[in-house]
mmJSON file of the N, C-alpha and C atoms, coordinates in Angstrom:
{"data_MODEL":{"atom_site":{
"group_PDB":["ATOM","ATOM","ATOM","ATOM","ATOM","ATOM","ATOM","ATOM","ATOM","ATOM","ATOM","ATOM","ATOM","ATOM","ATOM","ATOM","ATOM","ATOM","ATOM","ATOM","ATOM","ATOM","ATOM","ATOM","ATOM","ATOM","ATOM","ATOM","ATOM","ATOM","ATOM","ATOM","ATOM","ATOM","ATOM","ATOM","ATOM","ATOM","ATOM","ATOM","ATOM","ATOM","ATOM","ATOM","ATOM","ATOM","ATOM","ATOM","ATOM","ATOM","ATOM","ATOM","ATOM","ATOM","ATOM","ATOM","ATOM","ATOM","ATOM","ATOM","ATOM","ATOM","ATOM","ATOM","ATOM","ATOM","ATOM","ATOM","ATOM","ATOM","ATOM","ATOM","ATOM","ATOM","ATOM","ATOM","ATOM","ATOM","ATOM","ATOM","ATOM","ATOM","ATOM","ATOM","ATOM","ATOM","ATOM","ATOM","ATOM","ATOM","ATOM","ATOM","ATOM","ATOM","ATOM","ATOM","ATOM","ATOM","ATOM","ATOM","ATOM","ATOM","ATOM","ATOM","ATOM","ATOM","ATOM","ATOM","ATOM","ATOM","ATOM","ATOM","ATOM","ATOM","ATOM","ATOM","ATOM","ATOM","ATOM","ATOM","ATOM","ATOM","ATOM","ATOM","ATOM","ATOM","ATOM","ATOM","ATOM","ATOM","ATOM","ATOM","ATOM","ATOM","ATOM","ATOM","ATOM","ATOM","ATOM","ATOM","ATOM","ATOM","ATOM","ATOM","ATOM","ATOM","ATOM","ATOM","ATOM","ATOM","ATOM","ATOM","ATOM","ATOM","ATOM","ATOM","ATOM","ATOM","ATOM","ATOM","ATOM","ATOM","ATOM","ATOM","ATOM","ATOM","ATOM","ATOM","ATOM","ATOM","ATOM","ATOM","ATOM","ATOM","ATOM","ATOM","ATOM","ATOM","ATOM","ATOM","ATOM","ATOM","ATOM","ATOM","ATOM","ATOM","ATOM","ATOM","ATOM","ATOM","ATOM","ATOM","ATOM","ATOM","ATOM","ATOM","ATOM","ATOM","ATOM","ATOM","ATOM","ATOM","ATOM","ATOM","ATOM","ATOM","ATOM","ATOM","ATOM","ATOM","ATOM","ATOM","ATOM","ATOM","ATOM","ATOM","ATOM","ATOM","ATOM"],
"id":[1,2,3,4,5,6,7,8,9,10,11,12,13,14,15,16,17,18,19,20,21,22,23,24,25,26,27,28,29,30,31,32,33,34,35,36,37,38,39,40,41,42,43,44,45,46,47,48,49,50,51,52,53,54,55,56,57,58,59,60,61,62,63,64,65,66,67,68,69,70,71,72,73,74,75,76,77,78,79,80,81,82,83,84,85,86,87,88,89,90,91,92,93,94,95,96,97,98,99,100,101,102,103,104,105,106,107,108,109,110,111,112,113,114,115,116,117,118,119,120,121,122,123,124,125,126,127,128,129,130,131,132,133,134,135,136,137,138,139,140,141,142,143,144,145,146,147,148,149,150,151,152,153,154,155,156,157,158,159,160,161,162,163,164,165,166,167,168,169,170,171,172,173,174,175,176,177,178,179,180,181,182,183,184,185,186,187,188,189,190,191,192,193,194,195,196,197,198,199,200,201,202,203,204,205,206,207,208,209,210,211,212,213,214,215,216,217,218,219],
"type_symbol":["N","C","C","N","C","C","N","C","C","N","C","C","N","C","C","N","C","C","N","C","C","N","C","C","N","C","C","N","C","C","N","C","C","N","C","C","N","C","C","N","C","C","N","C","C","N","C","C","N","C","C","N","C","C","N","C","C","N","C","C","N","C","C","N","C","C","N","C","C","N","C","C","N","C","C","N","C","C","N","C","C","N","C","C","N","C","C","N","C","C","N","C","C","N","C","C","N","C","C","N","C","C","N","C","C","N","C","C","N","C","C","N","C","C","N","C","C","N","C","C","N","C","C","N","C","C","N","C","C","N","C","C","N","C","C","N","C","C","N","C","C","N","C","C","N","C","C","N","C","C","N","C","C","N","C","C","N","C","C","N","C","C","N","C","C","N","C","C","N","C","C","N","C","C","N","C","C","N","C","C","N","C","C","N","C","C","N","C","C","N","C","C","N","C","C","N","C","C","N","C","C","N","C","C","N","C","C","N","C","C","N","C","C","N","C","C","N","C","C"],
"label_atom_id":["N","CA","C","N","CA","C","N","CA","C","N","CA","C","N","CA","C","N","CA","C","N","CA","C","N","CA","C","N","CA","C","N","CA","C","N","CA","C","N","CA","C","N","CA","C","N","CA","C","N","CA","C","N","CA","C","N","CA","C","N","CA","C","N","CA","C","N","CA","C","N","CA","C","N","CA","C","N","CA","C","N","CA","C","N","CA","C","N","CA","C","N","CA","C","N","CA","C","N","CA","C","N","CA","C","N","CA","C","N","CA","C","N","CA","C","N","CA","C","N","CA","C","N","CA","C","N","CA","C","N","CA","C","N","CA","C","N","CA","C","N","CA","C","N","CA","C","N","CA","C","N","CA","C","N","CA","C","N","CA","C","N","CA","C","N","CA","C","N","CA","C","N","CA","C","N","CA","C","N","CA","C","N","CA","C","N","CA","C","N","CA","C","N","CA","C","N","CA","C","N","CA","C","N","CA","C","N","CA","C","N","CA","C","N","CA","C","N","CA","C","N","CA","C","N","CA","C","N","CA","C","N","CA","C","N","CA","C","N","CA","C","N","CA","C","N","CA","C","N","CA","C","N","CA","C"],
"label_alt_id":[null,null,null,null,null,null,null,null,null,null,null,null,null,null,null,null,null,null,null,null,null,null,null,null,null,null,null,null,null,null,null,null,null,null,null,null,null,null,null,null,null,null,null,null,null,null,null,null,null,null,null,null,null,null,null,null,null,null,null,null,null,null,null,null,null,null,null,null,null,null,null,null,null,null,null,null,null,null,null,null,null,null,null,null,null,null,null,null,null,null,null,null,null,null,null,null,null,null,null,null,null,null,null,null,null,null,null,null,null,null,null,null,null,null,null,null,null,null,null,null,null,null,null,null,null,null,null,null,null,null,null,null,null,null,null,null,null,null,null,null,null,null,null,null,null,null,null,null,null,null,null,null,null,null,null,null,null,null,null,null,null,null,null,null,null,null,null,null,null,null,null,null,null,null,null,null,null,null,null,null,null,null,null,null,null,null,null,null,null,null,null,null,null,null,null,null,null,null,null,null,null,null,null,null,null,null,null,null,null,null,null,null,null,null,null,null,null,null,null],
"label_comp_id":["UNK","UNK","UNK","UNK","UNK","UNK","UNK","UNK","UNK","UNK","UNK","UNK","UNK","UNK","UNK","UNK","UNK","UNK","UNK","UNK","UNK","UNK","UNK","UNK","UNK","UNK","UNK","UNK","UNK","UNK","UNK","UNK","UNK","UNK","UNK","UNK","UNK","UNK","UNK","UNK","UNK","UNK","UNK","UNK","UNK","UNK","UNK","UNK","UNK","UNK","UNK","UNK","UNK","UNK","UNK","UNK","UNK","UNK","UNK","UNK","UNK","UNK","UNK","UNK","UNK","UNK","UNK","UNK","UNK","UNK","UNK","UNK","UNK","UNK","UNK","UNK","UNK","UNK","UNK","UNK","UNK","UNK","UNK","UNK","UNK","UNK","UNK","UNK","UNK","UNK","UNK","UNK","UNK","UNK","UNK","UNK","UNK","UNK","UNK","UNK","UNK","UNK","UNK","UNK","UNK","UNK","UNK","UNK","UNK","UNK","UNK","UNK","UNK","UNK","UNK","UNK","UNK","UNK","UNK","UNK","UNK","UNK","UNK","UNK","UNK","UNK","UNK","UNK","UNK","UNK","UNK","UNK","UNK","UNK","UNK","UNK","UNK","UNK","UNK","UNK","UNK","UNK","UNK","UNK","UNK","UNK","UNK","UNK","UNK","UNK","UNK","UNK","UNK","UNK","UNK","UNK","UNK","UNK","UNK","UNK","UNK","UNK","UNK","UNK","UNK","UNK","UNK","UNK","UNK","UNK","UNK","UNK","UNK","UNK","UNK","UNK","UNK","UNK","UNK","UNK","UNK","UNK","UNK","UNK","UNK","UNK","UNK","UNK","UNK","UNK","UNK","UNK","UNK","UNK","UNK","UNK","UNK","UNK","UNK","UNK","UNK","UNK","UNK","UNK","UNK","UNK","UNK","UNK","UNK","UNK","UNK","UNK","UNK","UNK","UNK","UNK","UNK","UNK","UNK"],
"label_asym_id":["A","A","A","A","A","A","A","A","A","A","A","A","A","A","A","A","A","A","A","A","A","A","A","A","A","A","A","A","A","A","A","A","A","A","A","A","A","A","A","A","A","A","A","A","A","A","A","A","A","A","A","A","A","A","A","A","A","A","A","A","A","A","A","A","A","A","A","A","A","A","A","A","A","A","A","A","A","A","A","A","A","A","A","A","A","A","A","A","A","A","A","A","A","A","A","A","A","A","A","A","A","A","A","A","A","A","A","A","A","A","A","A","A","A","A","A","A","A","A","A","A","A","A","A","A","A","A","A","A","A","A","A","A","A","A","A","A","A","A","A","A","A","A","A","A","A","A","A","A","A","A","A","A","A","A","A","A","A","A","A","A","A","A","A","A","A","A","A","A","A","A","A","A","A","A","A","A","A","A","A","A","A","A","A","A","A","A","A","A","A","A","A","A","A","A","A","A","A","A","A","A","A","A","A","A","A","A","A","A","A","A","A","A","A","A","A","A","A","A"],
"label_entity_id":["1","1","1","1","1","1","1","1","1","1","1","1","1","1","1","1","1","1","1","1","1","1","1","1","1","1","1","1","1","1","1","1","1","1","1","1","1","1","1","1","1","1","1","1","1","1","1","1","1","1","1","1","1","1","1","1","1","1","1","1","1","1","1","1","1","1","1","1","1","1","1","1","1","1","1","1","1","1","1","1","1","1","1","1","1","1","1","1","1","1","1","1","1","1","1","1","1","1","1","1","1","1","1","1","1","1","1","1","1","1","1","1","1","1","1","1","1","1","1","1","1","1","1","1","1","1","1","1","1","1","1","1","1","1","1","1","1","1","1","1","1","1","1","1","1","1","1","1","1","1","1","1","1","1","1","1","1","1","1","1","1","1","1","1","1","1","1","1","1","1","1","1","1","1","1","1","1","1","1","1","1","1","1","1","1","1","1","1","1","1","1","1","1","1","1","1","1","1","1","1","1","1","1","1","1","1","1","1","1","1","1","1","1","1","1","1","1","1","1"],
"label_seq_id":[1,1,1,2,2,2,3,3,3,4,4,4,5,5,5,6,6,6,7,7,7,8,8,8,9,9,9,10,10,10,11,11,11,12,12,12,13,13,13,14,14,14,15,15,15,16,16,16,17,17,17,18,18,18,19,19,19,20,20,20,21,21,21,22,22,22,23,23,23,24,24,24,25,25,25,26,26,26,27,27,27,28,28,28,29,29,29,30,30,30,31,31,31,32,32,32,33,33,33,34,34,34,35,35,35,36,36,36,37,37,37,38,38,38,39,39,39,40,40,40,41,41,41,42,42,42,43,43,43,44,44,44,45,45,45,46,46,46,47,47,47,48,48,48,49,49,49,50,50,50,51,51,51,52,52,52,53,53,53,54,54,54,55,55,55,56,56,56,57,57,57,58,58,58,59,59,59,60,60,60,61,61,61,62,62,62,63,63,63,64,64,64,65,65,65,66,66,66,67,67,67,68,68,68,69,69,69,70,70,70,71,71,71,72,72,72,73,73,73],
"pdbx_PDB_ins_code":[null,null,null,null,null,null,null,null,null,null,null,null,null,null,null,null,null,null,null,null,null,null,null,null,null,null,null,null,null,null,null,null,null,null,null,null,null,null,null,null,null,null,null,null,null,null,null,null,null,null,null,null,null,null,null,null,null,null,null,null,null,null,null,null,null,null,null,null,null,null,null,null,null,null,null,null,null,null,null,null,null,null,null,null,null,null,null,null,null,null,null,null,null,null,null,null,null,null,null,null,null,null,null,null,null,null,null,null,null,null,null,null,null,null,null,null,null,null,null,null,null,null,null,null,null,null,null,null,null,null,null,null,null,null,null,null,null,null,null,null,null,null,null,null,null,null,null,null,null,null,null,null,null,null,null,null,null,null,null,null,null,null,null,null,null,null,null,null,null,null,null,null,null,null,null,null,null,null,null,null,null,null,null,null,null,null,null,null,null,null,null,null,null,null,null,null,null,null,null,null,null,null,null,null,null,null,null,null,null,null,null,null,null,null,null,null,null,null,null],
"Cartn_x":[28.194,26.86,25.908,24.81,23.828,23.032,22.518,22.113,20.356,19.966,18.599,17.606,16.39,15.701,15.241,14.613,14.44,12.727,13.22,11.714,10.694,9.932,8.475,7.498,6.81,6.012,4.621,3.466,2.235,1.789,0.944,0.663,-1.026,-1.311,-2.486,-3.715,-3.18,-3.847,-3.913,-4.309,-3.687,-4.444,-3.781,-4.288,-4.136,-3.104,-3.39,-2.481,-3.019,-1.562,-1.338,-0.401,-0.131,0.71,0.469,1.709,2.407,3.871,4.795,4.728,5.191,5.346,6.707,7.164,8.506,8.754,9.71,9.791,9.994,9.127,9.429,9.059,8.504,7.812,6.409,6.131,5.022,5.487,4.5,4.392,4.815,4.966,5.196,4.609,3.352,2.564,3.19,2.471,2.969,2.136,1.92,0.54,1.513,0.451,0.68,0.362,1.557,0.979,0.81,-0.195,-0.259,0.415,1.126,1.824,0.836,0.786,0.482,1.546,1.137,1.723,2.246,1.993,3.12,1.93,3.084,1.948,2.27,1.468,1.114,2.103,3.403,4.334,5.83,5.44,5.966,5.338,3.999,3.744,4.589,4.697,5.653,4.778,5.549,5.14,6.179,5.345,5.84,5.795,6.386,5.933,5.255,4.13,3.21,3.965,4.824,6.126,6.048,6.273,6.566,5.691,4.291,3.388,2.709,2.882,2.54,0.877,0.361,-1.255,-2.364,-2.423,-3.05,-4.695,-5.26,-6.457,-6.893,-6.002,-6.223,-6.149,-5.022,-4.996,-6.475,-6.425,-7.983,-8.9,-9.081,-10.023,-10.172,-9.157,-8.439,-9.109,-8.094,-8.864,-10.42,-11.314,-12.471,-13.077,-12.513,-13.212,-13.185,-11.626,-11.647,-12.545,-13.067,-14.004,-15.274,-15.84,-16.942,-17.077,-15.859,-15.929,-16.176,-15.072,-15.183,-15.45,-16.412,-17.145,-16.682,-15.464,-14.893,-14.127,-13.438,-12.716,-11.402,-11.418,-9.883,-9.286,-8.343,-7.438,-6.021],
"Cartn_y":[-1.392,-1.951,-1.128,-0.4,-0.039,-0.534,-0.314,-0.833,-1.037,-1.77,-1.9,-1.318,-0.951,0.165,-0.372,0.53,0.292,-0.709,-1.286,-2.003,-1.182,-1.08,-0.154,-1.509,-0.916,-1.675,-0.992,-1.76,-1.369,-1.382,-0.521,-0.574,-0.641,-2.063,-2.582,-2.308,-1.795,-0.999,-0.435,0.511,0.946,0.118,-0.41,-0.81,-0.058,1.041,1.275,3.057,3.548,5.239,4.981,5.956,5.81,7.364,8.256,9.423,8.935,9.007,8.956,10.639,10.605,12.067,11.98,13.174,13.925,14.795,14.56,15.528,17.135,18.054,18.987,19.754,19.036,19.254,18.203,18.328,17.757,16.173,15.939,14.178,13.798,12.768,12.281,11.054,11.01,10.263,9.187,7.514,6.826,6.086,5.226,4.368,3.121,2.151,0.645,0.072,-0.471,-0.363,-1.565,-2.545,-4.081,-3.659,-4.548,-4.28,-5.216,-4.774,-6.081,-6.863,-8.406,-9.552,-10.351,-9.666,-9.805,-10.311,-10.967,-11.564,-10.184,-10.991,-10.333,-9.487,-10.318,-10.585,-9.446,-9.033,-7.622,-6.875,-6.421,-5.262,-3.88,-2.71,-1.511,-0.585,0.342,1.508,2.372,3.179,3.963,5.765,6.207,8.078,8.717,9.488,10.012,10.884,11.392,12.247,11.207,10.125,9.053,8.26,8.658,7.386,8.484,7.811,7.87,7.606,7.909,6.792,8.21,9.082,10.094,9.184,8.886,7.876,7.098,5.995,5.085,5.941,6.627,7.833,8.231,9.17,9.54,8.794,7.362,6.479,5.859,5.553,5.341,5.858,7.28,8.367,8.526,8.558,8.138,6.948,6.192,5.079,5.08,5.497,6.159,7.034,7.603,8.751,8.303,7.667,6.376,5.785,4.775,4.156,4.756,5.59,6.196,7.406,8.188,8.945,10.188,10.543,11.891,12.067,13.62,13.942,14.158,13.978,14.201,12.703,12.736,11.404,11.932],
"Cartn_z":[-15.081,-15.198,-14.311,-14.387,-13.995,-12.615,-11.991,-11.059,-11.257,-11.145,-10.49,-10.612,-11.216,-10.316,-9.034,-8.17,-6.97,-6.746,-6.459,-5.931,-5.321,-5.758,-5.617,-4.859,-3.392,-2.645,-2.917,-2.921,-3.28,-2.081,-1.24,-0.061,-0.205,0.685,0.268,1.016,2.406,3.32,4.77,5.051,6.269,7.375,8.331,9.425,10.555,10.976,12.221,12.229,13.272,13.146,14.285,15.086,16.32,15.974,17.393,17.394,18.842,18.069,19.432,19.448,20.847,21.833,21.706,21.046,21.292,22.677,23.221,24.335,23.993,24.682,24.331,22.546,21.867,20.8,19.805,18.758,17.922,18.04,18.068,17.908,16.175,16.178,15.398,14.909,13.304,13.142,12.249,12.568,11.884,11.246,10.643,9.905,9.802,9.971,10.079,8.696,7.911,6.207,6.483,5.818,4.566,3.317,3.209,1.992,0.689,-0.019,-1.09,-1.495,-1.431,-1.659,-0.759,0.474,1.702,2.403,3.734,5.057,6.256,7.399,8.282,8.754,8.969,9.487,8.858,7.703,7.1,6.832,8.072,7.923,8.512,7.769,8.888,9.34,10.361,10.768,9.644,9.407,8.073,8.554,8.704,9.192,8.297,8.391,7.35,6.084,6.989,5.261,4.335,3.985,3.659,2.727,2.993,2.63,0.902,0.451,-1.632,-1.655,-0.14,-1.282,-0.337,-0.679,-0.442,0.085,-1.258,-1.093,0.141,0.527,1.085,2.84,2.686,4.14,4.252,3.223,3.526,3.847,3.3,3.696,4.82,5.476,6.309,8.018,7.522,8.443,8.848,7.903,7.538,8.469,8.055,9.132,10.112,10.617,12.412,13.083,11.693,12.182,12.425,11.879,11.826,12.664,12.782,13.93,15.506,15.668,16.992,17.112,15.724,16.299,16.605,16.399,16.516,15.667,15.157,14.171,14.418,16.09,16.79,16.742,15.843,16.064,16.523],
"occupancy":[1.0,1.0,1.0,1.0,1.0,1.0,1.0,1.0,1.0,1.0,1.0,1.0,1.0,1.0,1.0,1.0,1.0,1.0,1.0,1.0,1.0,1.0,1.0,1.0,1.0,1.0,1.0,1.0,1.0,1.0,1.0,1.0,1.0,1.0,1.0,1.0,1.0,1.0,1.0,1.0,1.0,1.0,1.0,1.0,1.0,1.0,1.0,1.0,1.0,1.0,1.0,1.0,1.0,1.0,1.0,1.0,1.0,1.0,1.0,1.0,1.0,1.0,1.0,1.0,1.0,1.0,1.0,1.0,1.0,1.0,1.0,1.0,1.0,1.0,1.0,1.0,1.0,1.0,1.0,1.0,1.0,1.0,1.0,1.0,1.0,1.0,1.0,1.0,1.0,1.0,1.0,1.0,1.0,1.0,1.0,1.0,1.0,1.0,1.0,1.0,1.0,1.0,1.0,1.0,1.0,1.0,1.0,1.0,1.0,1.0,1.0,1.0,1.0,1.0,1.0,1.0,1.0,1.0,1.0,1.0,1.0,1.0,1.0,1.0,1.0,1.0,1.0,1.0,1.0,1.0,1.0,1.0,1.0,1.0,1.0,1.0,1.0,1.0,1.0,1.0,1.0,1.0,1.0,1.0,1.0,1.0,1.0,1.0,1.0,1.0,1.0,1.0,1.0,1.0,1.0,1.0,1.0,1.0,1.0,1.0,1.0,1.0,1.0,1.0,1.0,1.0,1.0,1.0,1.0,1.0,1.0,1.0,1.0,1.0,1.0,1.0,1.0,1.0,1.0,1.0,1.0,1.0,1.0,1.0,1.0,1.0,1.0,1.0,1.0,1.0,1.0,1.0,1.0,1.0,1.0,1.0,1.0,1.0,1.0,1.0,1.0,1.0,1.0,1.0,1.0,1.0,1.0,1.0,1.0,1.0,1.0,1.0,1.0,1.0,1.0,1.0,1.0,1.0,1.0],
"B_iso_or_equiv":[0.0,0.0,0.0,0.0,0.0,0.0,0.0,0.0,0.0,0.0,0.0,0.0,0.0,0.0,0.0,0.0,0.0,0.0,0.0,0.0,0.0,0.0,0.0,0.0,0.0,0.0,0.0,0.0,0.0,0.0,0.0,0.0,0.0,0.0,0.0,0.0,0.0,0.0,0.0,0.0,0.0,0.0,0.0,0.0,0.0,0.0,0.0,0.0,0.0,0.0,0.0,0.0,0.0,0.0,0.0,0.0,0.0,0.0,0.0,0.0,0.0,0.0,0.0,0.0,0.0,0.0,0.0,0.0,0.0,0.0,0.0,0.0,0.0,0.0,0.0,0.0,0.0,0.0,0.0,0.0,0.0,0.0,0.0,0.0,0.0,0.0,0.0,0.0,0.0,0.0,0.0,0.0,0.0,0.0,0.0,0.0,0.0,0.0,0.0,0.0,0.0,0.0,0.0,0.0,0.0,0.0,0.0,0.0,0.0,0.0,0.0,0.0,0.0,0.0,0.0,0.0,0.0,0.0,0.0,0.0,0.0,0.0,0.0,0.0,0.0,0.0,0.0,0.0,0.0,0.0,0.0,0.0,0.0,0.0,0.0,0.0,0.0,0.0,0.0,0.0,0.0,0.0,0.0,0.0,0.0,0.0,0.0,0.0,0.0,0.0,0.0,0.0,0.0,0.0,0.0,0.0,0.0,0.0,0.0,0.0,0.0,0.0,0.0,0.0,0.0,0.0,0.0,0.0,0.0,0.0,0.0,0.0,0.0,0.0,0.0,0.0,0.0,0.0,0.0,0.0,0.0,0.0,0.0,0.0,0.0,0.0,0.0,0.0,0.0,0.0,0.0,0.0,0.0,0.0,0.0,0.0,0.0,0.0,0.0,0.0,0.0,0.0,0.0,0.0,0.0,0.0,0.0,0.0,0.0,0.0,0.0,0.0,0.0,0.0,0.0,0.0,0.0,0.0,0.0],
"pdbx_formal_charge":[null,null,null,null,null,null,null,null,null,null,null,null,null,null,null,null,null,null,null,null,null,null,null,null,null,null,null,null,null,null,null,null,null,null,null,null,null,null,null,null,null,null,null,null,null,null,null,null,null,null,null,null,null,null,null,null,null,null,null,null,null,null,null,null,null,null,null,null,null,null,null,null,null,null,null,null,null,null,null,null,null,null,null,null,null,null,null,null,null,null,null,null,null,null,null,null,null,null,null,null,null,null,null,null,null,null,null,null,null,null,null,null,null,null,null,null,null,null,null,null,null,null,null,null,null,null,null,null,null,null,null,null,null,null,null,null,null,null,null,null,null,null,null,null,null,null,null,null,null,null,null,null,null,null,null,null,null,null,null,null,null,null,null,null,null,null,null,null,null,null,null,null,null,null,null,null,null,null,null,null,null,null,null,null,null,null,null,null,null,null,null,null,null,null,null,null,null,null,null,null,null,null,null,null,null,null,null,null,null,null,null,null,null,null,null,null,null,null,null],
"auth_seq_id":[1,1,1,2,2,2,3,3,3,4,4,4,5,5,5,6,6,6,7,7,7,8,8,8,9,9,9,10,10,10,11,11,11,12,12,12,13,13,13,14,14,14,15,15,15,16,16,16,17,17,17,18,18,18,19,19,19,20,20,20,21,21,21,22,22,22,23,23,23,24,24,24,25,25,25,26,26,26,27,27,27,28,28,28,29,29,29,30,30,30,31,31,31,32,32,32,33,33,33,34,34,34,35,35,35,36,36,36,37,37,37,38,38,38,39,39,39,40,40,40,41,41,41,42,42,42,43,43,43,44,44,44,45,45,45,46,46,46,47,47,47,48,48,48,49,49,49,50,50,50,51,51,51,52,52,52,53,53,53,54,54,54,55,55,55,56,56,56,57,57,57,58,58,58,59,59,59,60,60,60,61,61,61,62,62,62,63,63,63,64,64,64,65,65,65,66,66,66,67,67,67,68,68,68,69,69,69,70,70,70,71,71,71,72,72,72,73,73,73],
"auth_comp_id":["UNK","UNK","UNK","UNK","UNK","UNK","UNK","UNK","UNK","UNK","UNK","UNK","UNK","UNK","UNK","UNK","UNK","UNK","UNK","UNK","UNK","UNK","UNK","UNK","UNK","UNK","UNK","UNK","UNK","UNK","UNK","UNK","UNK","UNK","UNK","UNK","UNK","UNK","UNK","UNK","UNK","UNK","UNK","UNK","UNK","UNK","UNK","UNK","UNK","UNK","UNK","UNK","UNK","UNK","UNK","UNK","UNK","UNK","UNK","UNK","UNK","UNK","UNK","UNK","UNK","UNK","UNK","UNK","UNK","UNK","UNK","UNK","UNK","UNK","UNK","UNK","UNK","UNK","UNK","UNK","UNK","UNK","UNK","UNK","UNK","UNK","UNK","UNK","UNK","UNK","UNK","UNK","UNK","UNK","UNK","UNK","UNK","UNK","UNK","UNK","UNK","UNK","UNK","UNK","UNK","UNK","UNK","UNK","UNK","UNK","UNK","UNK","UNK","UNK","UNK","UNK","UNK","UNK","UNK","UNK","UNK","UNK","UNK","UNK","UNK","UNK","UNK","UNK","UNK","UNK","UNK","UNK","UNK","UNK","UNK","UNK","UNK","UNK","UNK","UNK","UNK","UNK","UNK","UNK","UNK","UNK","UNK","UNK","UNK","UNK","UNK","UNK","UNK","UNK","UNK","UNK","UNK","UNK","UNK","UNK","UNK","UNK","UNK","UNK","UNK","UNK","UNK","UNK","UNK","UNK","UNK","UNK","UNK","UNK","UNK","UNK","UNK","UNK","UNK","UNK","UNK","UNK","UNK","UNK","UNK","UNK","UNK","UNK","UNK","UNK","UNK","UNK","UNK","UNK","UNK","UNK","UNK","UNK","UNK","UNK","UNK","UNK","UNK","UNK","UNK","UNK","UNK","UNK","UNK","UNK","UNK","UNK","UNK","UNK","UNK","UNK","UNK","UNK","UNK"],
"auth_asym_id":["A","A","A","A","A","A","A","A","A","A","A","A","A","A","A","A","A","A","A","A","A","A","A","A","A","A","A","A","A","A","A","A","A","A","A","A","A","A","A","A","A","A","A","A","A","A","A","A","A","A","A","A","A","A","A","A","A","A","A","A","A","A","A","A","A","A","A","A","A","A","A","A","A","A","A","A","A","A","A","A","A","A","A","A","A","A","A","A","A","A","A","A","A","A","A","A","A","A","A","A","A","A","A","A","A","A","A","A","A","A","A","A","A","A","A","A","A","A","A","A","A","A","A","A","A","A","A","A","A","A","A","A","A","A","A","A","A","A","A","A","A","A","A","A","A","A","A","A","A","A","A","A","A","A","A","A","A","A","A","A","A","A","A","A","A","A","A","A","A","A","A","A","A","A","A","A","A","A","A","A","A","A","A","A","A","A","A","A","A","A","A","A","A","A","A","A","A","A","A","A","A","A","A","A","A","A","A","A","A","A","A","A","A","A","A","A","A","A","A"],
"auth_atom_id":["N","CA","C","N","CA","C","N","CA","C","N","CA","C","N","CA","C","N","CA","C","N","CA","C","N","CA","C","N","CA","C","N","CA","C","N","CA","C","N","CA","C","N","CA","C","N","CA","C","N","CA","C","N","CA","C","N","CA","C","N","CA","C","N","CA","C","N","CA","C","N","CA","C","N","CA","C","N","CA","C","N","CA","C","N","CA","C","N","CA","C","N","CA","C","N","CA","C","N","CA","C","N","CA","C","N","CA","C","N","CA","C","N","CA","C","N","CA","C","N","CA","C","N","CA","C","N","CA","C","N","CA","C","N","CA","C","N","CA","C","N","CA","C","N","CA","C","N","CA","C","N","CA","C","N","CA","C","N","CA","C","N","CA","C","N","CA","C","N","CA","C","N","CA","C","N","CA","C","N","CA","C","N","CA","C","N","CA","C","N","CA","C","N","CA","C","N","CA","C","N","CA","C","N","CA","C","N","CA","C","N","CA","C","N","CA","C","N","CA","C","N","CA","C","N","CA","C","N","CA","C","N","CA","C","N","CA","C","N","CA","C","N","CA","C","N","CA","C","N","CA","C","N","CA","C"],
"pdbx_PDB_model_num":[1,1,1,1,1,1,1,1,1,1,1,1,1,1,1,1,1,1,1,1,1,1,1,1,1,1,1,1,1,1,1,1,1,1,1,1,1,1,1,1,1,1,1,1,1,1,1,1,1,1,1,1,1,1,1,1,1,1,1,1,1,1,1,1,1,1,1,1,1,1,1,1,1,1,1,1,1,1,1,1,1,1,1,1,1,1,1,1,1,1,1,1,1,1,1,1,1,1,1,1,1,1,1,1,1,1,1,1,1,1,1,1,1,1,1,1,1,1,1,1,1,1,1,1,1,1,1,1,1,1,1,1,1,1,1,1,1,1,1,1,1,1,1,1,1,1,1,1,1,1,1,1,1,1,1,1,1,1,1,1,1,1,1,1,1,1,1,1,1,1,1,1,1,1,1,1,1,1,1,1,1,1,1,1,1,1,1,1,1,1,1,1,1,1,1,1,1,1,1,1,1,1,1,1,1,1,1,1,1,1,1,1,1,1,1,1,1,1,1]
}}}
């Protein structure tokens, strides 16, 4: 019998990035997803390799820039 396809999550919007510091090399960026359908409470940190929504990044990014005014995040 076949298995499954895989459950596909709609990511409803970014709330937050953060880079952890690697010792000794590049940080490593993460984004704080809303999932659609979901509560607060399953939102993830997701690593940017990772994230399918080109759009919403960009928009995202965007507002940080807005908000605080610089292009260095």
């Amino acid at each position: 019998r076949p298995l499954p396809p895989p459950v596909r999550h709609t990511v409803r919007r970014i709330r937050g990035v953060k880079i952890s510091q690697k010792t000794g090399g590049k940080g490593k960026v993460e984004y704080l997803l809303k999932w659609r359908g979901s509560s607060d409470a399953d939102d993830t940190w997701e690593p940017e390799e990772k994230l399918g929504c080109p759009d919403l990044t960009a928009k995202f990014l965007q507002s940080q820039i807005t908000a605080y005014g610089t292009e260095k995040l």
